[in-house]
N, C-alpha and C positions, 0 to 999 in steps of 0.2 A: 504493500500500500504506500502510493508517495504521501511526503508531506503533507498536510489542509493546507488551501489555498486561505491565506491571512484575507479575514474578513468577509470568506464565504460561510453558507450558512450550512454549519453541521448536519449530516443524515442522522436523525435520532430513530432508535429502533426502544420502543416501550411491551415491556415483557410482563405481563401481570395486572387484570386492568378489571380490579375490584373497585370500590368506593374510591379510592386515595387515586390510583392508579388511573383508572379514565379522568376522573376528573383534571389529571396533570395533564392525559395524553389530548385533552379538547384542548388546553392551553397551549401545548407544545403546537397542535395543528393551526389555531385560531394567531398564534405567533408569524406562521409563515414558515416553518423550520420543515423541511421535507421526514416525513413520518414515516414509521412502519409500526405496526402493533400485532401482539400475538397475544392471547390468552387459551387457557385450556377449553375453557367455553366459548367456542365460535360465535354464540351470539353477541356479547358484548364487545364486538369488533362494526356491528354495521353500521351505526349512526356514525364510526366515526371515521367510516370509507365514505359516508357521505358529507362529511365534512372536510373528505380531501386529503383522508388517510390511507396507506396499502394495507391490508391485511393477509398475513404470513400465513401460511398453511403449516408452521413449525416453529417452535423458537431457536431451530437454528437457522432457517431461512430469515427467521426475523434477524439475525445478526450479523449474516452474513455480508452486509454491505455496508453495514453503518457506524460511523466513525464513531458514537457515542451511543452504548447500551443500555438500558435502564431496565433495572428487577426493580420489580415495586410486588411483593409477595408475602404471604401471609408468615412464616417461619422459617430459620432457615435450614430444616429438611426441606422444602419448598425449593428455597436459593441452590442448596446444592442439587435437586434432581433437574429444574432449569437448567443448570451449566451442567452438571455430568451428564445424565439418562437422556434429556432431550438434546444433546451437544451443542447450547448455545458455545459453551466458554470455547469449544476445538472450532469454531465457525467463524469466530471474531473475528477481522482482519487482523494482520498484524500492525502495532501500530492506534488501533482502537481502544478508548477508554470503558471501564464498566462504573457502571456509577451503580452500586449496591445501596440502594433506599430501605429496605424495609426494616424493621426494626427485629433485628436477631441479637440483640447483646452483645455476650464475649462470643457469640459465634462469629461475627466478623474476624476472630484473628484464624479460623479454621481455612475460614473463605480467602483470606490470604495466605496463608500458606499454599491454599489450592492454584492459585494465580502464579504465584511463585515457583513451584514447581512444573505445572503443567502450562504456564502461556508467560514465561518473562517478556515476551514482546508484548504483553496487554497492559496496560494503566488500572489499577483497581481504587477509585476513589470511592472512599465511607461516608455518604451523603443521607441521613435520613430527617424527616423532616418533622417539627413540631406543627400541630393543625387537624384538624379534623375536618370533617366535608365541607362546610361552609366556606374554609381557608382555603382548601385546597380548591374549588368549582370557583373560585374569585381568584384563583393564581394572586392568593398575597400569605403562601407557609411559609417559616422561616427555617432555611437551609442548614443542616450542623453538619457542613463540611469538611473534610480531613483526607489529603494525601500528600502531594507532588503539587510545590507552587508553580513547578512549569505548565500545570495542566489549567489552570485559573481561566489564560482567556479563551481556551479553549468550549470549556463545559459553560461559561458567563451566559453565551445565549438562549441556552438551556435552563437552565438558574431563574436568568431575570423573565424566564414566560412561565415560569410555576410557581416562581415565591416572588416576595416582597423584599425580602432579609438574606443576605448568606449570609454567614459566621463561619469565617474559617478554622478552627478551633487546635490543627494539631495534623501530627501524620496519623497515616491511615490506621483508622479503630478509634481514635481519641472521638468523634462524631457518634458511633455507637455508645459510647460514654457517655456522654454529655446528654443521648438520646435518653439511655436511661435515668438521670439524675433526674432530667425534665419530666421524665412519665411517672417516679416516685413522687415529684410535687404534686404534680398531674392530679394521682389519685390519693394523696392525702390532702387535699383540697376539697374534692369530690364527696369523701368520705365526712369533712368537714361541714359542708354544707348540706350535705344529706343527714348527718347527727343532729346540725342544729335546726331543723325542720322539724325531723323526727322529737325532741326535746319540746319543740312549742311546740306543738299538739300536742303533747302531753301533758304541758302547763295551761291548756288552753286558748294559745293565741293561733290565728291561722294564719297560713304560708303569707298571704296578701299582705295582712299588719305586719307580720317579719321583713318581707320584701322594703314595706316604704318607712320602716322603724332605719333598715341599716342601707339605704337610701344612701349615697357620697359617703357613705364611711369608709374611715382606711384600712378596712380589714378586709373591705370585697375588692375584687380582681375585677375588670371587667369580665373576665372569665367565670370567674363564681357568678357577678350575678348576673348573667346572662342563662346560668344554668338554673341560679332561682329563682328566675323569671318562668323557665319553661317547668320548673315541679310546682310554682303556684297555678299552673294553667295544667295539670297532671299530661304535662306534653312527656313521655319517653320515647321517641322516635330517635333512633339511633345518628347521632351527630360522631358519635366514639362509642362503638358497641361495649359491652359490661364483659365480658366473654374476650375481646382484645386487650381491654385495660387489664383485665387479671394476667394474662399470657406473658404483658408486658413489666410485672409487677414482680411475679415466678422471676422472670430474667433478672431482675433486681438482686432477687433474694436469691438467686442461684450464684453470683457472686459474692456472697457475704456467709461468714460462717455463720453454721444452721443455731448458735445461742446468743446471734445478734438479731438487734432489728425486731421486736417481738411485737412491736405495734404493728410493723407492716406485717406478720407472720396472722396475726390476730386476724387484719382486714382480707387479707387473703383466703385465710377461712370463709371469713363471713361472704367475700363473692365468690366463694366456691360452691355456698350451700345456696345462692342465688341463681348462680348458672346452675347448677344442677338442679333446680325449681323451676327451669326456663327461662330464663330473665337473662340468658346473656346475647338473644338479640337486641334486647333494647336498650337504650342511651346508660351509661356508666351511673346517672342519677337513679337510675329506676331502684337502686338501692336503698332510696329512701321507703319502698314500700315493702324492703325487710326489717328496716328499723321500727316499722310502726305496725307491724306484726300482720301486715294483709296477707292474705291467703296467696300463697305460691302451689304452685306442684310439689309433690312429693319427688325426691328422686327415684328414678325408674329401679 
């Protein structure tokens, strides 16, 4: 593969095209950036060949020509059967960057070594993103990126059509870091404002007087109360499914020895006996309707 022609517009090839994922690959398209997309389920490919996308019959066809790779996948047993079983990673040019998005913890250092061994001629940058659907379908997530500064202007056009933010943070794996530090705030937030919910109704007050009680205080996030807006309206429609935050939460605590950390050990329980009640398609709040003892599912 020769050089990129300086200030042409990268071939992006988008591999995994669930929530996070399409909504990147309509920004990638709605950018101008020449697209390919593959996902396992060939449906979620055709809105966006009509919006000026190819859609790959393989995710190694999807990689096969394109200077800049993107897994946007759920785990990374996912990540590696994409690059092994399906041979994106043996398809790459040589010369082409991967840009590893999804949020797989310390498996990013697995994924590198696999790069290392089996494609030194490939770029492996650790790029995954904070944001959930609303940020991602407005192309304004913000980027925790980490490799090779030679690759910066490269992947930039890329970058500035799905986020709003990059953060360069480190070489590659330090963005898988930082991924996780972010989704422990994440959901001790979550857990937060779903306790103090659950708490006033048991005191009596309702979500609505909670809401415009803590109204510009400096304890809410725009993010909290955005999320206590949508459990005074008993909205759980999944923005961050309850079933990913936990996955993501596990990758925390699979890092830290098993007699640390007993707060987040606790809440992970308690979404485990949520999602096993059903509750892990919907929004990571719908945990307030374990706290205030509403009828779930039995686990099977």
């Amino acid at each position: 593969m020769t050089a990129p022609i300086e200030n042409a517009s990268p071939s992006i090839a988008v591999l995994g095209l669930g929530v996070m994922g399409h909504a990147m690959a309509v920004n990638v398209v709605r950018a101008g950036l020449p697209t390919v997309v593959w996902n396992r389920s060939p449906e979620r490919t055709r809105d966006l060949v009509e919006r000026g996308a190819l859609a790959a019959g393989s995710a190694a066809e999807a990689a096969r020509g394109a200077d800049i790779v993107v897994t946007m996948l759920t785990d990374v047993d996912a990540v590696l059967a994409v690059a092994i079983i399906h041979g994106m990673l043996e398809a790459m040019p040589p010369g082409a960057i991967w840009v590893q998005m999804s949020t797989i913890g310390l498996g990013i250092d697995h994924v590198a070594q696999l790069v290392a061994e089996r494609r030194p001629d490939v770029t492996l940058l650790d790029a995954p993103v904070s944001g959930s659907k609303g940020p991602a379908e407005a192309g304004t997530l913000t980027i925790f990126a980490s490799g090779p500064v030679e690759t910066r202007a490269r992947v930039a056009p890329f970058f500035d059509a799905i986020g709003a933010r990059t953060v360069w943070v480190g070489t590659t794996g330090a963005g898988s870091r930082v991924k996780l530090v972010n989704n422990t705030m994440l959901a001790l937030t979550a857990e937060g404002v779903a306790s103090s919910v659950a708490l006033a109704r048991r005191l009596g007050i309702t979500t609505e007087t909670l809401q415009v009680a803590l109204d510009g205080s400096p304890l809410m996030s725009p993010w909290a109360e955005a999320k206590l807006r949508r459990v005074s309206h008993h909205d759980y429609s999944a923005q961050f499914a309850l079933a990913l935050a936990l996955k993501d939460v596990r990758l925390a605590l699979d890092a830290l020895d098993p007699n640390e950390y007993l707060v987040l050990r606790t809440l992970a329980d308690e979404w485990q006996h949520a999602v096993e009640g059903g509750l892990g398609d919907d929004d990571v709040t719908v945990v307030t309707r374990v706290l205030n003892q509403e009828t779930i599912n039995a686990p099977a």
